[in-house]
C-alpha positions as CSV (number, residue, x, y, z in Angstrom):
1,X,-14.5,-28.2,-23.6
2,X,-15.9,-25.1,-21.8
3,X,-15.2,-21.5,-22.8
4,X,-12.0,-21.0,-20.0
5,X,-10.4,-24.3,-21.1
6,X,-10.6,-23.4,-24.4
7,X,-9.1,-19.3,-23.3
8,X,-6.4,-21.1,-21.3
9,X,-5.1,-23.4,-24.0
10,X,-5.3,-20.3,-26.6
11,X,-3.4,-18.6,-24.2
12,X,-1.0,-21.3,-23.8
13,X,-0.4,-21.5,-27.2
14,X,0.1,-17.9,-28.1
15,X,2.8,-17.9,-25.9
16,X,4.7,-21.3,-26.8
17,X,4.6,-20.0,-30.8
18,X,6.1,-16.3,-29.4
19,X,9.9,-15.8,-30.0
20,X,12.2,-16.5,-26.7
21,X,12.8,-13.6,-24.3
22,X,16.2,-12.6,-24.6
23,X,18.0,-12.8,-21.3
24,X,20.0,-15.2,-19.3
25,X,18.3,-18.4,-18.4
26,X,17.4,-18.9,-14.8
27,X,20.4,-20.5,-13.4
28,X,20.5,-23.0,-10.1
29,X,21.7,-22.5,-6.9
30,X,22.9,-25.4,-6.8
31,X,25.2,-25.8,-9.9
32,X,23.1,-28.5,-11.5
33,X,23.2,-28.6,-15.4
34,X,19.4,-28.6,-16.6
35,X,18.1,-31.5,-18.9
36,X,17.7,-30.3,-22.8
37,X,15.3,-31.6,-24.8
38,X,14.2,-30.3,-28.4
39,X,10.9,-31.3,-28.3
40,X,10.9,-29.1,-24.8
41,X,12.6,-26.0,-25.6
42,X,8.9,-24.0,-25.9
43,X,8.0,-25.1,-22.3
44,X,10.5,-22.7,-20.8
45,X,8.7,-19.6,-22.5
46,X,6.0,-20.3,-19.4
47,X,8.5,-19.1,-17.0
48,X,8.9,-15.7,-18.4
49,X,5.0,-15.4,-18.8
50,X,2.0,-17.3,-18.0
51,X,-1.8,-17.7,-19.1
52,X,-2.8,-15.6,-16.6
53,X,-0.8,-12.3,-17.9
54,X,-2.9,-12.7,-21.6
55,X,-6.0,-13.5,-20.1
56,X,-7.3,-9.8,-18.7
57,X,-10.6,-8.5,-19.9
58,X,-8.2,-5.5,-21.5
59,X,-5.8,-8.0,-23.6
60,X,-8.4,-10.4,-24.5
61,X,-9.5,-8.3,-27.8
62,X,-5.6,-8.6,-29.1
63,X,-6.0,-12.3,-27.9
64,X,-9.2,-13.1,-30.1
65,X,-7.8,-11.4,-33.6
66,X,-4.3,-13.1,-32.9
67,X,-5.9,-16.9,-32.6
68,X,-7.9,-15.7,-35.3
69,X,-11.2,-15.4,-33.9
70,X,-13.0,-12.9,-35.8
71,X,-12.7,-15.1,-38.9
72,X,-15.1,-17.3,-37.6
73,X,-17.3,-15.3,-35.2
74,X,-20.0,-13.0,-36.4
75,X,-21.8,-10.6,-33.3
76,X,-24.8,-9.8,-33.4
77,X,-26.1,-7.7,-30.0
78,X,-28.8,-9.4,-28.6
79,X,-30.8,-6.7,-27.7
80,X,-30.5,-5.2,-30.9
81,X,-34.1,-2.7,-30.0
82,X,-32.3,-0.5,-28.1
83,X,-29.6,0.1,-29.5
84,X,-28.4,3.7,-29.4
85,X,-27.8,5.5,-33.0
């Protein structure tokens, strides 16, 4: 898997585990009574927010610690010479 399929599922996931918005559900124009499903109850969580709104260079920090990331990364700069003290 490359790096942005990898930051795209992440994402994904962070916000099928997040607690439903609270709110009316998005009714139909046309009257129709929408299909109910357990096992599909998480997938309406991506109408209220998407991937996209996660993955910004500014929330991608708060992304890494909550997935856990910093458990099992360790940085090390690469150009550790010039480095400022």
């Amino acid at each position: 898997m490359s790096g942005r399929t990898i930051l795209a599922l992440e994402a994904t996931r962070t916000i099928l585990v997040q607690p439903q918005p609270e709110g009316q559900p998005i009714q139909d124009s046309h009257g129709r009574e929408p299909f109910h499903h357990p096992a599909l109850e998480t997938i309406d969580k991506l109408n209220y927010r998407t991937p996209q709104d996660i993955i910004l260079k500014e929330k991608l920090a708060k992304l890494a610690i909550d997935v856990g990331l910093q458990e099992v990364i360790r940085w090390k700069p690469r150009l550790v010479s010039s480095l400022q003290t």
